[in-house]
C-alpha positions as CSV (number, residue, x, y, z in Angstrom):
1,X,73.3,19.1,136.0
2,X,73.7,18.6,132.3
3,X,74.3,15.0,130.2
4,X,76.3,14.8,127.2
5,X,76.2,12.1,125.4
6,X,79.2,12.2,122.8
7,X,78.6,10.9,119.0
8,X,80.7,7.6,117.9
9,X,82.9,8.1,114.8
10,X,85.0,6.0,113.0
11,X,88.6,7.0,113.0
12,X,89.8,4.0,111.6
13,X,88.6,1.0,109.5
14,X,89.9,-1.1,107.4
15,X,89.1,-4.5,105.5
16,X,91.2,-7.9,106.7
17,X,92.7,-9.0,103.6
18,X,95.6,-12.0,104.6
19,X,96.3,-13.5,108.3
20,X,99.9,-15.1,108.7
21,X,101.0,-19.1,109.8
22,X,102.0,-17.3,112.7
23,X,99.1,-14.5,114.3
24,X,97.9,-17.7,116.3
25,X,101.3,-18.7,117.9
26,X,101.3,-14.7,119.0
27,X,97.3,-14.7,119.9
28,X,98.6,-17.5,122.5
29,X,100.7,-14.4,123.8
30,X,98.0,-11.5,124.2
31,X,99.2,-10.1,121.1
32,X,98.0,-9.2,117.8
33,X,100.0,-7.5,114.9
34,X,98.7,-5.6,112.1
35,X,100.0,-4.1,109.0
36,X,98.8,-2.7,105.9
37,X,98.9,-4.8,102.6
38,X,102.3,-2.9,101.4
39,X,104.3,-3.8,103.7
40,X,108.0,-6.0,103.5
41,X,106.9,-9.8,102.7
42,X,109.2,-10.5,105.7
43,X,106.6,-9.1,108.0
44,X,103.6,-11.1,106.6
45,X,104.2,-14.4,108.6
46,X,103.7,-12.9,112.2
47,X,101.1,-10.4,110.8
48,X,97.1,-9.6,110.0
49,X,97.8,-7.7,107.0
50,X,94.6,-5.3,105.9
51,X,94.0,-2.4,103.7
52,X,92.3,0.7,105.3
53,X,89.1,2.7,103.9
54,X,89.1,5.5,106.5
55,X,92.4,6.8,108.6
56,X,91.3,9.9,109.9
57,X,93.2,9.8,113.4
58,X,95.2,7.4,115.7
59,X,93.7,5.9,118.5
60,X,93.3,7.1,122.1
61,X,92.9,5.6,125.7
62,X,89.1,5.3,125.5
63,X,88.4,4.6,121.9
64,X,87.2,1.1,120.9
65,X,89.0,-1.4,119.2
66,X,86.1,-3.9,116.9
67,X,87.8,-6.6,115.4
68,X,84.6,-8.6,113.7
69,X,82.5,-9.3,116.4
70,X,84.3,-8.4,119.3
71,X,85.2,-5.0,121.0
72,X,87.8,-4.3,122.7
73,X,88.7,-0.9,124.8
74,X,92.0,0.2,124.5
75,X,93.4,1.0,128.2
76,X,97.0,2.7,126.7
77,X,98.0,3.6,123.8
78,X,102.0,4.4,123.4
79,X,103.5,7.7,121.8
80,X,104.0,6.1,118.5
81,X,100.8,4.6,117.7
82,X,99.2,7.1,116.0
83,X,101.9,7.6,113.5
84,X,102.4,4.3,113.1
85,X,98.9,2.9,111.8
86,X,98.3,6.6,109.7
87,X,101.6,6.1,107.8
88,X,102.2,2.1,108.1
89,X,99.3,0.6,109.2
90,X,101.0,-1.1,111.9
91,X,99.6,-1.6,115.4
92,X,100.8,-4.1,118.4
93,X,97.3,-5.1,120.3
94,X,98.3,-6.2,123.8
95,X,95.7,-7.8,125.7
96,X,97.8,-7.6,129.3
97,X,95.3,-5.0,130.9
98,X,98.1,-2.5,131.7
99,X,96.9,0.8,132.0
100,X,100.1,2.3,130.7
101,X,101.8,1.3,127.7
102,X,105.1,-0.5,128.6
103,X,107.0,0.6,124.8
104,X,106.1,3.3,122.8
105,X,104.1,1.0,119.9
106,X,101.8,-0.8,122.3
107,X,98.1,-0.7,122.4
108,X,97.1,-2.3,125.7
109,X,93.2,-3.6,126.0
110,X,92.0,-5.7,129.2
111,X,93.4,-9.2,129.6
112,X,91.3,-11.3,127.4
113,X,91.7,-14.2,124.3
114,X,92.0,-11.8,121.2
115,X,90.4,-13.1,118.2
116,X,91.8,-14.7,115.5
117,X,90.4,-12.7,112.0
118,X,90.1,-14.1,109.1
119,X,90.2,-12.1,105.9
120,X,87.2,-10.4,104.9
121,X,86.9,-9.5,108.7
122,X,86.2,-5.1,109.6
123,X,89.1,-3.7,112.0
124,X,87.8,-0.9,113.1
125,X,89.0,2.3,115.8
126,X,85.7,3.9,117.1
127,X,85.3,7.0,119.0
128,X,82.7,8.6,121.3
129,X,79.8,6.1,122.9
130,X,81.3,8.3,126.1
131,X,78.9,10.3,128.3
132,X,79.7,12.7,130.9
133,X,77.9,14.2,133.5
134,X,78.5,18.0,134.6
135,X,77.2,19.6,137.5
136,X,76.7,23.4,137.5
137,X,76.7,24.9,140.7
């Protein structure tokens, strides 16, 4: 029997730089909406807006989400996600605890209050922390 115990890597990080009149209305809902700085002012209302320092991949089922203080595991993560925070640095946090995503931009963690960042805040996507157990016969 052999142990591996995976390294953690960032994937994602970025800096919280605005938070919109509306993120608490949606927190209320389970749901948290992110997009990069750039994008349409008509978005910035309903949105945490951020600017990233490291987008090296798109999240996975199993990858952490670590919004300030508090982590968050993502259950599912839709088909779109990936290409979605790379290019726009969008993301739809769903805290329903479904372990499949309903539509194709969800990222579903465990049924919980999300938090309400502030700017200044980290937003990070970390990888690894996983260890698995082989057995060799």
């Amino acid at each position: 029997m052999s142990e591996t115990t995976a390294q953690t890597s960032v994937i994602y990080e970025s800096t919280i730089t605005a938070v919109g009149e509306q993120v608490k209305a949606f927190l209320d809902h389970g749901l948290l909406i992110f997009f990069a700085d750039q994008s349409p002012a008509e978005l910035h209302d309903m949105s945490v807006r951020h600017t990233a320092t490291v987008a090296e991949e798109g999240p996975e089922p199993g990858d952490t989400i670590v919004l300030g203080d508090t982590s968050m595991e993502l259950l599912a993560v839709g088909p779109v996600v990936a290409d979605n925070l790379l290019n726009l640095g969008h993301i739809d946090i769903k805290a329903n605890g479904l372990p499949e995503a309903k539509l194709p931009g969800d990222a579903n963690v465990a049924k919980q209050d999300l938090p309400l960042p502030t700017p200044g805040d980290a937003f990070r996507i970390v990888r690894g922390n996983r260890s698995t157990t082989e057995e060799r016969t």
